[in-house]
C-alpha positions as CSV (number, residue, x, y, z in Angstrom):
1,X,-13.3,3.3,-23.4
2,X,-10.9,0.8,-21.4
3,X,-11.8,0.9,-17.5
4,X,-8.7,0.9,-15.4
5,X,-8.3,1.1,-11.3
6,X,-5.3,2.5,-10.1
7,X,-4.9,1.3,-6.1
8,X,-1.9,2.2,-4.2
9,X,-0.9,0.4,-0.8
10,X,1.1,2.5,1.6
11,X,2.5,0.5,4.9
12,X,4.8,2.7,7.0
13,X,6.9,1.2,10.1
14,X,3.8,1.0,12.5
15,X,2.0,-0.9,9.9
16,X,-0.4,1.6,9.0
17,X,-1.7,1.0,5.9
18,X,-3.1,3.8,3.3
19,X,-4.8,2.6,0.3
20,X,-5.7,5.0,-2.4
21,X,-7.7,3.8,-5.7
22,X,-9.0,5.4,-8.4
23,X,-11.9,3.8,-10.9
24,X,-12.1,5.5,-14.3
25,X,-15.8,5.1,-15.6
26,X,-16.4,6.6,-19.0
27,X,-14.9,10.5,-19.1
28,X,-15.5,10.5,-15.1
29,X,-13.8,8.9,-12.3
30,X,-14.2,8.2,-9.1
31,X,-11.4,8.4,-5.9
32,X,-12.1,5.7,-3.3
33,X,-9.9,5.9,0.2
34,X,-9.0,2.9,1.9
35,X,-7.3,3.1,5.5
36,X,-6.5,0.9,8.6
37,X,-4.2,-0.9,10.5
38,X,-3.4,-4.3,11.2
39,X,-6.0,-5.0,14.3
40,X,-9.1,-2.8,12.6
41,X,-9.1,-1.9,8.8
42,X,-12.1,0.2,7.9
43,X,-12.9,0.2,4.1
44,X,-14.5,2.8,2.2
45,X,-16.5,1.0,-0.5
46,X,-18.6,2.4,-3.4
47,X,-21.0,0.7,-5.4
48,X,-19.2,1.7,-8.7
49,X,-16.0,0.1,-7.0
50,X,-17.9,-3.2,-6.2
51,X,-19.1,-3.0,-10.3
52,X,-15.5,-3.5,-10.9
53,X,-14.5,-6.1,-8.7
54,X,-14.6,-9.9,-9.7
55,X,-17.3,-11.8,-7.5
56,X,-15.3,-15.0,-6.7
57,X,-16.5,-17.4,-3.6
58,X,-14.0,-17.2,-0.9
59,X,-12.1,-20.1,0.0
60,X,-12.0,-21.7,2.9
61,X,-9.1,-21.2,5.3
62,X,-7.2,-23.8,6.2
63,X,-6.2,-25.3,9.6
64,X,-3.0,-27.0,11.0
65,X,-4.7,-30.1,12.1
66,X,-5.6,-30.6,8.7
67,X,-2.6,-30.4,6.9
68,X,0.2,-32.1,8.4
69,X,3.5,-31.8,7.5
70,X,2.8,-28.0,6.3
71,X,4.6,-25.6,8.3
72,X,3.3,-22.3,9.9
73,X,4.5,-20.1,7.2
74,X,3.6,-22.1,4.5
75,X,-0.2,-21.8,6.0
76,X,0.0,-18.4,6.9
77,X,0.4,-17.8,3.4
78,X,-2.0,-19.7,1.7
79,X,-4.7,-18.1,3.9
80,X,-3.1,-14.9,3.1
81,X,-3.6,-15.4,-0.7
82,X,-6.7,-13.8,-2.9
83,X,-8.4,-14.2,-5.5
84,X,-8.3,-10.8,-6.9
85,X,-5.6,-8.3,-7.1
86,X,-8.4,-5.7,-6.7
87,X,-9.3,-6.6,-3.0
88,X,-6.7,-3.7,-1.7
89,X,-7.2,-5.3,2.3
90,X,-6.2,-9.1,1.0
91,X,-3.0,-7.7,-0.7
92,X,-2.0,-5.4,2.0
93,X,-2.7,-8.5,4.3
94,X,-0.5,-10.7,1.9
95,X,2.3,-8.6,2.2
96,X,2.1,-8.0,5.9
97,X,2.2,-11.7,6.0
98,X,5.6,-12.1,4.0
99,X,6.8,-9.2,6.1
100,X,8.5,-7.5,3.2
101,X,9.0,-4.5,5.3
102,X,11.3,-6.5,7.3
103,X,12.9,-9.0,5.1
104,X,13.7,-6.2,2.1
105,X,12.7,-2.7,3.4
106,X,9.9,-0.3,3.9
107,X,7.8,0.1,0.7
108,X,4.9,1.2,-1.1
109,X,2.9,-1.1,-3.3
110,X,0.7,0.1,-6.4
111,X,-2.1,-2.1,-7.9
112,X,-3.0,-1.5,-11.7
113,X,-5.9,-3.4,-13.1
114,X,-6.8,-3.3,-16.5
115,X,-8.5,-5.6,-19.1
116,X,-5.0,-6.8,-20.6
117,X,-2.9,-7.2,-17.4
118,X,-3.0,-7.0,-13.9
119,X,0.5,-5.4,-12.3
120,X,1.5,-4.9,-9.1
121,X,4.4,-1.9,-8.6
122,X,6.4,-2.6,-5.1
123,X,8.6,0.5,-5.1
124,X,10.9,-0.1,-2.5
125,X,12.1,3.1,0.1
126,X,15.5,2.4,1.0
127,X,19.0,2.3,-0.7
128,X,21.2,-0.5,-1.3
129,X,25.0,-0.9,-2.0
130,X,26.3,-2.3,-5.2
131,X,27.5,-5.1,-3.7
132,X,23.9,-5.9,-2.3
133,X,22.5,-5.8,-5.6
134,X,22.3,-9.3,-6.5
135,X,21.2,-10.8,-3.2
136,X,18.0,-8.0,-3.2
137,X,17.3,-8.6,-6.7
138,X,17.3,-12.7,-5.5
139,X,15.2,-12.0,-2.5
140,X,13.1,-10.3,-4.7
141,X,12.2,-11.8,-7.1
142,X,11.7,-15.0,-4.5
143,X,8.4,-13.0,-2.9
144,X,7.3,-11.7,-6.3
145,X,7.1,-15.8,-7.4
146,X,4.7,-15.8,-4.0
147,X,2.6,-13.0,-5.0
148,X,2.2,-14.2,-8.3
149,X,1.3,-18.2,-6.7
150,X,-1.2,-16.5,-4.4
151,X,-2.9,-13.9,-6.0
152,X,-5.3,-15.4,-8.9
153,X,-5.6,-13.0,-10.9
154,X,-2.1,-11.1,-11.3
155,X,-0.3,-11.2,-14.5
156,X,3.2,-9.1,-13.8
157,X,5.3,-8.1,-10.6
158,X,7.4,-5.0,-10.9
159,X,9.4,-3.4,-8.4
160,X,12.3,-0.7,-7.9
161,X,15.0,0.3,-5.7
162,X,17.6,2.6,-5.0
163,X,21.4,1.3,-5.3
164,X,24.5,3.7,-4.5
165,X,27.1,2.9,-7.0
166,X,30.1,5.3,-7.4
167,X,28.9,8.0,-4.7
168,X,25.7,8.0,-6.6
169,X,21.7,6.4,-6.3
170,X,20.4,4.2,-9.0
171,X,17.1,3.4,-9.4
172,X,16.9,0.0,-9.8
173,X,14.4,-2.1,-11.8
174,X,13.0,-5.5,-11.9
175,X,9.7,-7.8,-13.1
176,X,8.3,-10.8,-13.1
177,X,5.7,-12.1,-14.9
178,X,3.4,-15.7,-14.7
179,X,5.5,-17.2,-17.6
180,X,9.0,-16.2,-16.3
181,X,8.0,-17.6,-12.8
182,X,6.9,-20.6,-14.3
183,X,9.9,-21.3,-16.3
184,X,12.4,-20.4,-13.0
185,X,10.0,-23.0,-11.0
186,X,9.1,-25.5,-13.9
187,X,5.5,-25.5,-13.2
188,X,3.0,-23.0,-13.6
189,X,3.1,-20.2,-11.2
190,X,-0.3,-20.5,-10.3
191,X,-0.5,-24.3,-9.4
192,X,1.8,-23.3,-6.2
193,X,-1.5,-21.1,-4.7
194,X,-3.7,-24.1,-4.9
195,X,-3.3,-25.8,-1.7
196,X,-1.4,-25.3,1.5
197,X,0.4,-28.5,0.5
198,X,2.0,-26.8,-3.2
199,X,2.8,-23.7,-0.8
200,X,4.9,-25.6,1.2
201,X,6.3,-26.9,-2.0
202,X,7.2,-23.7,-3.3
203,X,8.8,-22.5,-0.5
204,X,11.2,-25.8,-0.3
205,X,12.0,-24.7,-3.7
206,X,12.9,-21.6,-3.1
207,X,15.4,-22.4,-0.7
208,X,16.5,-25.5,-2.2
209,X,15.1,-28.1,-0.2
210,X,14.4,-31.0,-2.6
């Protein structure tokens, strides 16, 4: 039987984060709770949930002094970035660090991790005009490249949002996957995450500096 962990991230306007995932084992499962804020986040942890979760050696973070010429958000990020989608903590801390909340709108994020694909859901909570359509779907679809550069092992972004149109809400969807982002950047996604240096570079791209 396929194993699949279903982790949902929930960050709220004081940054409180509420992370619910679930860890199908054969025909019995298992509900794990993870909660905390930005300053103290306890973890819950299982050893069933540890079973699941990729061992990878954590990389080392980088400092300014060592990479000139990088700026702070460029390094911000890359030390934000993980190797595993199913570290709940490192992805609620990558998103607090492109502060999406912020820069799009309060949301809720939902990990799925499976033996084919890895997706991460962002379901936006706030409405959008028609006219605003295009520049949200832009911005984006901008931090969905990032998520896909800095986190190793994700496959797929998708994310929704609601759009008034003719005195009525749309839900609006969108997705990105590795190969899509690679095309829009011509160079694979995941070359971008390497080094502090190839964030920087990805950033430049995305707003056009050459």
């Amino acid at each position: 039987m396929k194993r699949r962990v279903k982790k949902a991230v929930n960050k709220n306007l004081k940054l409180i984060i509420a992370i619910a995932a679930i860890v199908a084992v054969g025909f019995g499962g298992i509900l794990v709770l993870i909660s905390g804020n930005a300053d103290n986040r306890d973890q819950v942890q299982t050893e069933q949930m540890e079973q699941h979760q990729e061992k990878k050696e954590e990389r080392k973070k980088a400092v300014k002094d060592d990479h000139p010429g990088v700026s702070d958000e460029a390094l911000a990020l890359y030390n934000a970035g993980t190797a595993n989608l199913s570290d709940t903590g490192a992805v609620a801390q990558l998103t607090e660090t492109m502060d999406l909340r912020k820069n799009i709108g309060p949301y809720m994020v939902t990990l799925q991790i499976t033996e084919e694909e890895n997706t991460c859901l962002i379901t936006f909570d706030k409405e959008f005009y028609e006219n605003e359509a295009a520049a949200t779907d832009e911005a984006i679809n901008m931090y969905a490249q990032q998520l896909l550069a800095l986190i190793e092992d994700a496959d797929k972004i998708n994310w929704t949002y609601k759009m008034k149109k003719d005195n009525k809400v749309e839900t609006v969807e969108g997705s990105l996957t590795t190969k899509q982002a690679s095309d829009q950047l011509k160079l694979k996604i995941k070359e971008y995450g390497k080094t502090p240096e190839m964030v920087q570079t990805l950033l430049n791209s995305q707003k056009g500096i050459t």
